[in-house]
matplotlib code that plots the C-alpha trace (Angstrom):
import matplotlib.pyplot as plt

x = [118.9, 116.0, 116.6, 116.2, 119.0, 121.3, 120.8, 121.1, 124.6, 126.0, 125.1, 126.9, 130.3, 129.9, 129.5, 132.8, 134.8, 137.0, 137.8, 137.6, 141.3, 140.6, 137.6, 139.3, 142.7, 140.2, 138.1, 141.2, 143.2, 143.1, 145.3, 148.4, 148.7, 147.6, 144.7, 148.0, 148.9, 146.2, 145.9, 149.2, 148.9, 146.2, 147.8, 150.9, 148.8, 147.7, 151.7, 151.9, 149.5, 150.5, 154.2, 156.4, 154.0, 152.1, 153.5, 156.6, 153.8, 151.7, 148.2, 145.2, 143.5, 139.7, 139.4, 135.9, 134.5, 137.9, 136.5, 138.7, 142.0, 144.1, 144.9, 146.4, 149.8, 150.5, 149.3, 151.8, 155.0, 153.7, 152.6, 155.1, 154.2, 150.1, 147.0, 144.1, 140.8, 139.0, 135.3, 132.9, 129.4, 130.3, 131.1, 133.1, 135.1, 136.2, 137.2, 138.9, 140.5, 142.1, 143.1, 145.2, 146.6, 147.7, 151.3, 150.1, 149.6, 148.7, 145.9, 142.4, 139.1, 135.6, 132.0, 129.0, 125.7, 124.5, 122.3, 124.5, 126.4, 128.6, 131.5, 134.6, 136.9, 138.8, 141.3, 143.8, 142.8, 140.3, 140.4, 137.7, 138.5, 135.9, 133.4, 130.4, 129.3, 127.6, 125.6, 122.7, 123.0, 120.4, 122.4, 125.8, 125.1, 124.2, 127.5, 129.8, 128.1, 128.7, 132.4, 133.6, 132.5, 135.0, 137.9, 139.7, 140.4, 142.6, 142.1, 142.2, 139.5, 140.2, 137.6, 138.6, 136.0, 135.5, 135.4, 131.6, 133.7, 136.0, 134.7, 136.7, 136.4, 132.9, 132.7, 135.1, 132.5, 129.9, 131.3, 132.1, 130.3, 130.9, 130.1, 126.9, 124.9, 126.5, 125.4, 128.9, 129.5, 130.2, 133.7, 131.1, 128.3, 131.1, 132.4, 129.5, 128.1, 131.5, 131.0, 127.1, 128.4, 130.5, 133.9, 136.3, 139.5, 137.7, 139.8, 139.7, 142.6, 142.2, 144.6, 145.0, 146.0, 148.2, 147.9, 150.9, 152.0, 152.7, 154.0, 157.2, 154.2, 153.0, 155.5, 153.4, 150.7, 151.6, 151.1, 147.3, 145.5, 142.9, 142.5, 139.0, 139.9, 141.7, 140.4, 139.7, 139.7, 139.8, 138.1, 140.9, 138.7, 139.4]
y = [-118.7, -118.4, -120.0, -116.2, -115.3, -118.0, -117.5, -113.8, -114.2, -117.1, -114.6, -112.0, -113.7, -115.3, -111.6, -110.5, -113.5, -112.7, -109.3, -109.0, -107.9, -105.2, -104.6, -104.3, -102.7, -99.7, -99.5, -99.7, -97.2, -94.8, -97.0, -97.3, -100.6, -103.4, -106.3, -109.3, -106.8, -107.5, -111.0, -111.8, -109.6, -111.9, -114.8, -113.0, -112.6, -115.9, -117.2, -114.8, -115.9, -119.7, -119.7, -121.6, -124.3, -125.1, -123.1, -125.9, -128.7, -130.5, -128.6, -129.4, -125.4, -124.9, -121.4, -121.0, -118.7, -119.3, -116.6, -116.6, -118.3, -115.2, -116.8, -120.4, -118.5, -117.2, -120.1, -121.9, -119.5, -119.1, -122.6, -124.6, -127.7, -127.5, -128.5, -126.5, -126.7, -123.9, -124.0, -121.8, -121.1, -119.2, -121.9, -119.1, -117.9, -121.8, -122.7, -119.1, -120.1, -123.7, -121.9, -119.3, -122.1, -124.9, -124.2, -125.2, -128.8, -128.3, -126.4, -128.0, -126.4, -127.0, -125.9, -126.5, -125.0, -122.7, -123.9, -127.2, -127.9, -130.7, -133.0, -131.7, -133.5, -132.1, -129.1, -127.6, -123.8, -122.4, -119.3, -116.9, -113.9, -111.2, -113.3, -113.5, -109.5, -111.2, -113.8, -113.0, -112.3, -114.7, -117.8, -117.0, -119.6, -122.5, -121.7, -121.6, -124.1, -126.6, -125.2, -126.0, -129.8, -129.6, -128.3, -131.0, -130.5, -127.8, -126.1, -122.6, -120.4, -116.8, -114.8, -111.4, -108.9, -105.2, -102.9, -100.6, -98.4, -97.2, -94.4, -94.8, -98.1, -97.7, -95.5, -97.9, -100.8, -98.4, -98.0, -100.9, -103.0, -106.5, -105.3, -103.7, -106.7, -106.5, -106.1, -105.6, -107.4, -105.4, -106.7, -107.1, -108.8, -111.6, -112.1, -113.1, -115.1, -116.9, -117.7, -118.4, -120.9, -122.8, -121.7, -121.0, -118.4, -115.8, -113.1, -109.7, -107.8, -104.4, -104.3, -102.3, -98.8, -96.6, -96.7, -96.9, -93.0, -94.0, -96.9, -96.4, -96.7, -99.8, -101.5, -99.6, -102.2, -104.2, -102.4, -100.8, -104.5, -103.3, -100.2, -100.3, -97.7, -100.6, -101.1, -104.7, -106.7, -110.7, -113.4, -115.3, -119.1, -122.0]
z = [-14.0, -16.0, -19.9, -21.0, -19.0, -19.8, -23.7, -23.8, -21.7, -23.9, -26.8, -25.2, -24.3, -27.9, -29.4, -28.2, -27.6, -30.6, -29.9, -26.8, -25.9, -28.2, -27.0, -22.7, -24.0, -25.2, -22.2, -19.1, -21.6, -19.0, -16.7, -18.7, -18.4, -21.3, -20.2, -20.1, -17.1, -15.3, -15.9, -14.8, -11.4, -10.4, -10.9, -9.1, -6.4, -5.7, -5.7, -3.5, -1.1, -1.6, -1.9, -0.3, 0.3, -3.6, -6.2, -7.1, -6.6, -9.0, -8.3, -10.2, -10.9, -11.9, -13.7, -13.0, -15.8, -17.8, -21.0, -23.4, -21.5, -20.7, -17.4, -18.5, -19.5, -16.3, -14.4, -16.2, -15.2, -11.5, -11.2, -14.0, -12.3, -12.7, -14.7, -15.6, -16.1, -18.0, -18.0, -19.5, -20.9, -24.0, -26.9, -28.7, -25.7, -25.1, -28.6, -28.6, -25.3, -27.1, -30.0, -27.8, -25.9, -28.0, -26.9, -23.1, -23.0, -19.3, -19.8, -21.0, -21.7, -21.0, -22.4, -19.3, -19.6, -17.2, -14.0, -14.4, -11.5, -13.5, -11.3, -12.4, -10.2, -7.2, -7.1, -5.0, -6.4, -7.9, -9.8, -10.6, -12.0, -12.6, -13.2, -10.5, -11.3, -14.3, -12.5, -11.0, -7.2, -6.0, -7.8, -6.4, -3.1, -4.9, -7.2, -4.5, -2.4, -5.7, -5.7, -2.1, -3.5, -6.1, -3.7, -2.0, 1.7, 2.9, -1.1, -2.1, -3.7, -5.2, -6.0, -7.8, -8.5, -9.5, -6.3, -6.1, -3.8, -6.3, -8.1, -11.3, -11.4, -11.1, -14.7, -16.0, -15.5, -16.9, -19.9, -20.8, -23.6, -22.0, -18.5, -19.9, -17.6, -14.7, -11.2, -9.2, -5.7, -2.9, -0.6, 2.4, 0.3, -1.2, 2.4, 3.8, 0.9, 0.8, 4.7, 4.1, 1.7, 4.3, 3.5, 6.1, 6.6, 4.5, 3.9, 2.1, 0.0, -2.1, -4.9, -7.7, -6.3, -8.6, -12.8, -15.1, -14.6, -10.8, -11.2, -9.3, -6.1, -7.1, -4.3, -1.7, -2.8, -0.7, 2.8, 1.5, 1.2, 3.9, 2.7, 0.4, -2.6, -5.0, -8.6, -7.5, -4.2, -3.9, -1.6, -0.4, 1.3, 2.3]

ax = plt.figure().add_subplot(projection="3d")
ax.plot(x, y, z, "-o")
ax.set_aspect("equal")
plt.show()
């Protein structure tokens, strides 16, 4: 990432770090649902995917582009057990981030500089939550190549992203003032980076199917995974 890049994207995040629930609750008003609903469905999603085996057990969790720390909450309900690690490039979204969470001494927060691939230890999950459509396409190797370091053996990556194939989704993205850079991934294009990147058991789940005035379908969720008309869709690797 070119020094350009990295300075007009720290500016941005730092523009609307402090209202940036505003800010999302005005641009997905059109769902029904309020942005904590969304945060916590991802973080649903991944107890989902790991229960049984992790979610009662001390993990160590990496939220890899952590914003302004909407996420920490809801890894503490699903994962009561766990530290985070938040890291970001926006100075304003990480102090933002500690001042929203000084209730969760689990969670801790961390500033790194773009094009710096620091040692952050090792973690059983890592957590990335709408964040790669912002990064430039021809850096998203070397980001996840520097990630599977950082994931101890048998660890999980989640990668949730906006889905190109959703037409409303799509217009959403468009007309949104903190999405005004981005470049969105499609589910084929983050599968094979993900396997180009050496990750194994690369899977691929569509969620995000019905708003708030269907809500009584949102159970039916879980039989359209495949199906590639969600809102959003993860990367579930190994």
């Amino acid at each position: 990432m070119s020094d350009k890049q990295s300075t007009i994207q720290k500016i941005e995040f730092d523009e609307f770090a402090e209202d940036y629930d505003k800010l999302h609750a005005k641009n997905i008003a059109g769902s029904g649902f309020s942005p904590s609903y969304f945060d916590e469905y991802k973080i649903k999603e991944v107890a989902r995917v790991l229960q049984g085996s992790l979610t009662n057990t001390p993990l160590r969790i990496l939220n890899y582009g952590c914003g302004i720390g909407k996420s920490e909450l809801f890894f503490h309900k699903y994962f009561p057990k766990s530290t985070s690690l938040g890291v970001d490039i926006s100075p304003e979204s990480i102090r933002k981030a500690e001042e929203e969470n000084t209730h969760l001494p689990s969670a801790q927060f961390l500033l790194f500089a773009p094009g710096e691939f620091p040692n952050w230890g090792k973690f059983d999950v890592i957590y990335i939550a709408n964040v790669f459509h912002h990064i430039p396409h021809e850096l998203h190797h070397d980001i996840l190549v520097h990630l599977r370091t950082q994931l101890k053996p048998g660890g999980h990556l989640f990668m949730f992203e906006h889905n190109p194939w959703n037409p409303v989704t799509v217009r959403t993205i468009n007309q949104c003032e903190f999405d005004k850079d981005a470049v969105l991934l499609t589910p084929d294009y983050a599968v094979k980076t993900y396997k180009k990147a050496g990750f194994i058991k690369v899977k691929q789940n569509f969620t995000l199917f019905f708003p708030a005035i269907a809500s009584g379908l949102i159970p039916l969720e879980k039989y359209l995974r495949w199906l590639p008309l969600g809102a959003q869709y993860y990367i579930h690797a190994q």
